[in-house]
Residue frames as qw, qx, qy, qz and C-alpha x, y, z in Angstrom:
[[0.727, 0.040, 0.064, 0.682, -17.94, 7.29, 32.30],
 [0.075, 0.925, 0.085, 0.363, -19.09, 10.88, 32.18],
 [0.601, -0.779, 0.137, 0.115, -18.08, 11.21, 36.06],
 [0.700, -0.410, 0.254, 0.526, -14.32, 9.98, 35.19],
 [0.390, 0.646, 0.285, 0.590, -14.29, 12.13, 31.44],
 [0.346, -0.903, -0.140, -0.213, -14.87, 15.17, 34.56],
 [0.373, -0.804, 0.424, 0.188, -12.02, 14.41, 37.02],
 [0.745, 0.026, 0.269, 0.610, -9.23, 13.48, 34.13],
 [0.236, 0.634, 0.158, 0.719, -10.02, 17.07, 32.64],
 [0.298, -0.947, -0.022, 0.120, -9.88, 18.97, 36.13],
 [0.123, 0.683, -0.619, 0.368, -6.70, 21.00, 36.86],
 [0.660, 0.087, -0.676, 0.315, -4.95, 18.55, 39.66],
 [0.378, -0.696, 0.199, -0.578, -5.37, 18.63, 42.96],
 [0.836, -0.031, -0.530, 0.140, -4.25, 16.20, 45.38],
 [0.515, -0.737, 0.276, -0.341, -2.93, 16.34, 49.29],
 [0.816, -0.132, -0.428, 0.365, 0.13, 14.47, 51.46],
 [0.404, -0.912, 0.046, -0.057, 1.24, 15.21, 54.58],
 [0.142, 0.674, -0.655, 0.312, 5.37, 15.29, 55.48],
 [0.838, 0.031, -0.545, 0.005, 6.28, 12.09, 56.73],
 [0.630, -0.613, 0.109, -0.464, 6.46, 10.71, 60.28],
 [0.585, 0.440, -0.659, 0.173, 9.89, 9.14, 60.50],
 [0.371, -0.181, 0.669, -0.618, 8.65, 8.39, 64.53],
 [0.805, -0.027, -0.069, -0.589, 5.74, 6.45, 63.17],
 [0.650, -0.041, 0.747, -0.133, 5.49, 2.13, 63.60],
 [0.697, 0.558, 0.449, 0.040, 4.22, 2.04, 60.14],
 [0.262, -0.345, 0.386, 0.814, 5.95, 2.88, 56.86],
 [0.327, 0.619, 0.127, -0.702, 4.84, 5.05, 54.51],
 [0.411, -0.105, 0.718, 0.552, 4.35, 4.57, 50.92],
 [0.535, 0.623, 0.118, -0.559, 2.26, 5.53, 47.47],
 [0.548, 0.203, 0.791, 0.182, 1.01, 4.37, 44.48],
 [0.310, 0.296, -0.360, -0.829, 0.18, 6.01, 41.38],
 [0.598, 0.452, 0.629, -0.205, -3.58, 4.69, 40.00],
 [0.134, -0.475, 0.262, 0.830, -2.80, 4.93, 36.52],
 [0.602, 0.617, 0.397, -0.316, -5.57, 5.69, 33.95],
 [0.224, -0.090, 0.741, 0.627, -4.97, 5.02, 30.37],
 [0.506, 0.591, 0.400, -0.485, -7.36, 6.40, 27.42],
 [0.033, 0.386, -0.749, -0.538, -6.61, 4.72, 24.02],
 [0.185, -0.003, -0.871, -0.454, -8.94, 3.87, 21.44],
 [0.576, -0.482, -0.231, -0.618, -12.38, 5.07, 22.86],
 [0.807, -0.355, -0.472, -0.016, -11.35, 2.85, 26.26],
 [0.365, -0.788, 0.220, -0.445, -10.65, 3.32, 29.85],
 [0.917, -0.183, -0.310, 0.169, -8.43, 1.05, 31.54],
 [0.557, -0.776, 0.280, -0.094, -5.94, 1.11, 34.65],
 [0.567, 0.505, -0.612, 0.220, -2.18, 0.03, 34.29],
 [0.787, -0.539, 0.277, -0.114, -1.42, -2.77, 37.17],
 [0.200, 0.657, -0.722, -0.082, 1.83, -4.76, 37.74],
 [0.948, -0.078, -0.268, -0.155, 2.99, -8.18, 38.16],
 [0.177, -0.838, 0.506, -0.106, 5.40, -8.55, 40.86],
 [0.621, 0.335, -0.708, -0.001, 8.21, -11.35, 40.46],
 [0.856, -0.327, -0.348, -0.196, 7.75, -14.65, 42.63],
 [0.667, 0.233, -0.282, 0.649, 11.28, -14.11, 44.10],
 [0.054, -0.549, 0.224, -0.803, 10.36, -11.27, 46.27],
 [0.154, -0.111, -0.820, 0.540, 10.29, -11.93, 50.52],
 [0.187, 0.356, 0.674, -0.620, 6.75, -9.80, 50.63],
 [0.591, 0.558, 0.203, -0.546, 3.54, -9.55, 48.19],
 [0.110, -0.334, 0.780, 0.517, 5.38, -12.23, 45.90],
 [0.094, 0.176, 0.939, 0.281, 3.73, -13.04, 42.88],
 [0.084, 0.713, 0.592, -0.365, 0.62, -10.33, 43.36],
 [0.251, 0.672, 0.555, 0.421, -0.97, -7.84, 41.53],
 [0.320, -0.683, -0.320, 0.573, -0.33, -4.67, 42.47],
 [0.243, 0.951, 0.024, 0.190, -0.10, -0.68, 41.28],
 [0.614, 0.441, -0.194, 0.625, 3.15, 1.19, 40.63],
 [0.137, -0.871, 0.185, -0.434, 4.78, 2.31, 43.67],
 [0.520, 0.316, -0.627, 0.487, 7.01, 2.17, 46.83],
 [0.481, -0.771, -0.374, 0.184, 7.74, 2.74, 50.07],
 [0.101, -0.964, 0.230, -0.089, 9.37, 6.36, 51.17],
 [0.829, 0.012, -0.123, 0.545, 13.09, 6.97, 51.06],
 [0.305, -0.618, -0.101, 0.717, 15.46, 9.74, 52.92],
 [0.057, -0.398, 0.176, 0.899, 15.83, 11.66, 49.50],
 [0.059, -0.594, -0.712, -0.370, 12.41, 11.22, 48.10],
 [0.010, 0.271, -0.299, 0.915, 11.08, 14.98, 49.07],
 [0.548, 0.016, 0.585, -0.597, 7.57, 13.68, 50.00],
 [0.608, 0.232, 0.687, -0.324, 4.77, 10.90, 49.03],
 [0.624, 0.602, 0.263, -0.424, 4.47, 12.17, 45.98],
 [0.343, 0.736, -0.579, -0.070, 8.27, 11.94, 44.48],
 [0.605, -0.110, 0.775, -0.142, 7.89, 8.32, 46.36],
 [0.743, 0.429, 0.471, -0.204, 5.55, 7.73, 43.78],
 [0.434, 0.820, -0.303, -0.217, 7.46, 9.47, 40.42],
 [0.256, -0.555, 0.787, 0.079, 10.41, 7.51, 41.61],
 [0.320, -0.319, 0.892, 0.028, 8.88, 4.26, 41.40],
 [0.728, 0.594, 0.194, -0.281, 7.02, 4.47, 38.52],
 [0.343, 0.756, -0.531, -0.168, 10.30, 5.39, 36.37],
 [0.067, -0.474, 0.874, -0.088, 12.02, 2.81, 38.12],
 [0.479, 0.008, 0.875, -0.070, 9.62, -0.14, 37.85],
 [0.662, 0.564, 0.476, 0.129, 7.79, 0.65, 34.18],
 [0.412, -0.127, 0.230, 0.873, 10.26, 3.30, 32.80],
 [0.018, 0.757, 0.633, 0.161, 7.62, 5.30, 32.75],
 [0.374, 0.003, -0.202, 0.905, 9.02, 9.09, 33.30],
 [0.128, 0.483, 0.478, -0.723, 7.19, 12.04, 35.17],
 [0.088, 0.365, -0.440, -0.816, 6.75, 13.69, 31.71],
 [0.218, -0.119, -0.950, -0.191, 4.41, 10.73, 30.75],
 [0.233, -0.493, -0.814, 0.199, 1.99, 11.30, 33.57],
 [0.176, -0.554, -0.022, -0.813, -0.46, 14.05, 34.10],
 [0.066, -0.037, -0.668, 0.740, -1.09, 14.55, 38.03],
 [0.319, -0.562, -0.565, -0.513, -5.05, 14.14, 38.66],
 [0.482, -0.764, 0.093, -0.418, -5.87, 13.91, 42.57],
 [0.017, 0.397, -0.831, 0.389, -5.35, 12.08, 45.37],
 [0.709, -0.390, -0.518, -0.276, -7.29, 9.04, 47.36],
 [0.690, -0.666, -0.059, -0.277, -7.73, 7.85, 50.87],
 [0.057, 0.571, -0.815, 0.082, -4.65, 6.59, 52.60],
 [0.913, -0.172, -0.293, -0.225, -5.30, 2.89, 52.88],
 [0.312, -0.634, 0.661, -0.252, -3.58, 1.14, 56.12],
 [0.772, 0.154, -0.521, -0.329, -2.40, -2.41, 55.56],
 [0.916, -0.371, -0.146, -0.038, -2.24, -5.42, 57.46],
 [0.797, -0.032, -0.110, 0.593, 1.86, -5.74, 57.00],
 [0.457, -0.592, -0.148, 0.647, 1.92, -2.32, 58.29],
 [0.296, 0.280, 0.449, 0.795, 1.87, 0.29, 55.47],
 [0.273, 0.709, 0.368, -0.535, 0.31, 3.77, 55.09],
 [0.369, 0.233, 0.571, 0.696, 0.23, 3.64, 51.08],
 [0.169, 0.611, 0.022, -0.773, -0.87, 7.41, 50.10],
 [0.575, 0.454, 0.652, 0.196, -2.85, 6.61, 46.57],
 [0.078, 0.511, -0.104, -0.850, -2.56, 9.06, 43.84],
 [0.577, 0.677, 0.449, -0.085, -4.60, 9.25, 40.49],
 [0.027, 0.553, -0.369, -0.746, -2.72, 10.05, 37.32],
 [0.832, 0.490, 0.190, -0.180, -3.69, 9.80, 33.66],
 [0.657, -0.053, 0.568, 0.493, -0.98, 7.74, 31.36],
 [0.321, 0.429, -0.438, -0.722, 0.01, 9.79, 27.82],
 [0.858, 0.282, 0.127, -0.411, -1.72, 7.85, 24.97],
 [0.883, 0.390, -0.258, 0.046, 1.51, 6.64, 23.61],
 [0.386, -0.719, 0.526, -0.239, 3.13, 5.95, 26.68],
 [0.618, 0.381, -0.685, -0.066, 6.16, 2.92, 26.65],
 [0.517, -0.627, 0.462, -0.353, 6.50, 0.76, 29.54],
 [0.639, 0.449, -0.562, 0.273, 9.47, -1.59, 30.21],
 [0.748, -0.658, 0.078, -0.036, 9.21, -3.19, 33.74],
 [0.217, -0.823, 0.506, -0.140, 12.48, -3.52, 35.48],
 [0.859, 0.069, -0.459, -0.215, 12.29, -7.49, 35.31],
 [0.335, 0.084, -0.778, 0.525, 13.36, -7.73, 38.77],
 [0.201, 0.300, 0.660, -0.659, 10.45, -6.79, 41.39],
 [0.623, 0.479, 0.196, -0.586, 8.34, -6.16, 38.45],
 [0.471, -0.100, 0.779, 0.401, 7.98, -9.01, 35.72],
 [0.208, 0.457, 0.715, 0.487, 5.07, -8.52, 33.73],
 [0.193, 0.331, 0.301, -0.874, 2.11, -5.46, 33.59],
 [0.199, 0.423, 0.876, 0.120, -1.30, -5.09, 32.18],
 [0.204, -0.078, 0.145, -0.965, -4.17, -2.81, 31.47],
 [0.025, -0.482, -0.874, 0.058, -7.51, -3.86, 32.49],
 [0.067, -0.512, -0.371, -0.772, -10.21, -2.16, 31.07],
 [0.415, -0.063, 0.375, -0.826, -12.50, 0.07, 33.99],
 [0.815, -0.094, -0.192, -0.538, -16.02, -1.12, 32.26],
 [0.524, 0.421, -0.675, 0.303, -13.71, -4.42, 33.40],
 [0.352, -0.026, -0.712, 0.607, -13.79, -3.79, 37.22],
 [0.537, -0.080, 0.033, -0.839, -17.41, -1.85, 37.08],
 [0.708, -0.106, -0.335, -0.612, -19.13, -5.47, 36.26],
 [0.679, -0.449, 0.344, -0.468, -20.52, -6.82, 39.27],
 [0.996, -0.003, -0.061, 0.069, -19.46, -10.85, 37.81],
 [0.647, 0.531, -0.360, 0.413, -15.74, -9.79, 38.44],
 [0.038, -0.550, 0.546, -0.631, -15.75, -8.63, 42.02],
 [0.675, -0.291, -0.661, 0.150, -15.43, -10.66, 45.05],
 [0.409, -0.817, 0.273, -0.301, -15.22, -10.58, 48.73],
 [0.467, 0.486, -0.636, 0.374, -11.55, -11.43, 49.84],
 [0.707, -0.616, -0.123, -0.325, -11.53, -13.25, 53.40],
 [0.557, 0.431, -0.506, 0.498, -8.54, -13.73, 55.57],
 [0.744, -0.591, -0.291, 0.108, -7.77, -13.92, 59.31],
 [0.306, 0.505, -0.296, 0.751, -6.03, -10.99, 61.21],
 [0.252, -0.228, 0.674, -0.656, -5.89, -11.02, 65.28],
 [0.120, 0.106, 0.982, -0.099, -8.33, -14.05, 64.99],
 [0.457, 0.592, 0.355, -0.561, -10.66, -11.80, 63.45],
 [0.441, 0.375, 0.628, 0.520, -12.14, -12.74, 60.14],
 [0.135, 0.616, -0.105, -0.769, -11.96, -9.32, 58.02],
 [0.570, 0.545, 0.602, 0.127, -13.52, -9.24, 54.57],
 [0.077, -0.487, 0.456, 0.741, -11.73, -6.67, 51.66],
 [0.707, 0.616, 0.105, -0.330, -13.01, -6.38, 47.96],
 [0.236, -0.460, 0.731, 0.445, -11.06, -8.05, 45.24],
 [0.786, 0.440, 0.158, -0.404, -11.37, -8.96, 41.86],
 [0.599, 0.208, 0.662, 0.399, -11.05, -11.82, 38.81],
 [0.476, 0.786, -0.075, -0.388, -10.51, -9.85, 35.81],
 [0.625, 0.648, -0.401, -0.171, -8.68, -12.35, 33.01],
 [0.932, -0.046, -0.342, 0.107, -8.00, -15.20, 35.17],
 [0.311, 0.391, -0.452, 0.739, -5.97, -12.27, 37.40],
 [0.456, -0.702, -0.540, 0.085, -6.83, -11.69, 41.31],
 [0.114, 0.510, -0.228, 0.821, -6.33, -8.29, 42.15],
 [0.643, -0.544, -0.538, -0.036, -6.85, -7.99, 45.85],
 [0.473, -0.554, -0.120, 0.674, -5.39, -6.47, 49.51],
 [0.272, -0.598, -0.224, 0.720, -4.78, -2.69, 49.05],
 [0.005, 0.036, 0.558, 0.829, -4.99, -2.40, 45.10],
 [0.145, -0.483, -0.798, -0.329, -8.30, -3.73, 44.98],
 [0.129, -0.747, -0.467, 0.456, -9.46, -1.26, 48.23],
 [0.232, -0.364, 0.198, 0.880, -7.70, 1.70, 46.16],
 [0.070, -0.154, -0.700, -0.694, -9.24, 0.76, 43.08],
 [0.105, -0.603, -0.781, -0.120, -12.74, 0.38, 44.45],
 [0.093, -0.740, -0.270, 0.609, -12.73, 4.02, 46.35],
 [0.048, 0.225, -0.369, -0.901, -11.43, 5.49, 42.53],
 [0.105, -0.286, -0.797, -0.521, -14.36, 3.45, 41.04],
 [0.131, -0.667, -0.610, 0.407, -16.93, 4.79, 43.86],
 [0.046, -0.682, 0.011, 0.730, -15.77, 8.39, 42.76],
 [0.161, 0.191, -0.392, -0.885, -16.65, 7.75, 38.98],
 [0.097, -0.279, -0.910, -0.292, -19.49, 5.70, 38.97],
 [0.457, -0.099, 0.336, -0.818, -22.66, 6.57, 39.57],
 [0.672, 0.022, 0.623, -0.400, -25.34, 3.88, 41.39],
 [0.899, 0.319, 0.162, -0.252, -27.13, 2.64, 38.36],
 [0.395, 0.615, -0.682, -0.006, -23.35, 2.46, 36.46],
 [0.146, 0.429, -0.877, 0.161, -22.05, -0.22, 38.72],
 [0.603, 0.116, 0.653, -0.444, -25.14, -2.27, 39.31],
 [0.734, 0.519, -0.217, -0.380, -25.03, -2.97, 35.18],
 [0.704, -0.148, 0.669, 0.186, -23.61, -6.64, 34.26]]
């Protein structure tokens, strides 16, 4: 945990580019939000409500897809925090950025890293978001919690990380986000420990 004690105390840094309203794919971003309360590390995730036409009923991090008066990727992301855990900017301390991850149903989701105040409130919207969680890191580090996700896309069988963490399946694009933040604090011998 040293590695993630390191980048929650840098200054911020983070990268998005201006949005390609020509592209095939829509944009979007997530906030990866770290929480440090009571000597633990853990990640705020949502529950989205069964009622919704795509990713009903999944696990997923706060965020959206771009809108015209969102100024870029990153006020995508401010937006729909507030607006699905009432969670205001003021609350969140900007850390970096991650990889863009590209998704099957067409998304470029732009990942950011932020760290949650300690006595942050959160009050989902109880329409696209019903419930939320925190799952501890040490949580999504031990090796009996991750799987490999399998699925069929152009008749090719493609294989994604995902995990069981409390009888939840966190999978598709969280779970790829979540493993590239956990790559960037762990070191080797850390995430080979059960």
């Amino acid at each position: 945990m040293d590695k993630l004690k390191e980048l929650l105390s840098k200054d911020s840094r983070y990268e998005y580019e201006n949005i390609n309203k020509n592209s095939k794919q829509t944009n979007a971003s997530v906030f990866l939000p770290v929480l440090f309360k009571n000597g633990d590390y853990s990640i705020l995730l949502l529950k989205r409500s069964k009622n919704l036409s795509a990713h009903s009923d999944e696990i997923c991090l706060p965020g959206g897809t771009f809108e015209e008066n969102d100024f870029n990727l990153l006020n995508t992301a401010y937006r729909e925090m507030t607006e699905e855990t009432g969670v205001a900017q003021d609350n969140v301390k900007l850390i970096s950025s991650l990889s863009k991850e590209n998704t099957r149903t067409g998304y470029i989701i732009q990942p950011f890293v932020v760290l949650l105040k300690e006595n942050v409130k959160i009050k989902v919207d109880g329409k696209e978001i019903i419930d939320y969680m925190f799952l501890s890191i040490p949580e999504f580090i031990n090796n009996n919690n991750i799987r490999d996700y399998y699925y069929l896309s152009n008749n090719l069988l493609i294989s994604k990380p995902a995990y069981i963490i409390n009888n939840q399946l966190i999978w598709g694009a969280t779970a790829s986000i979540i493993k590239e933040f956990l790559s960037i604090i762990t070191a080797d011998n850390e995430r080979n420990k059960k």
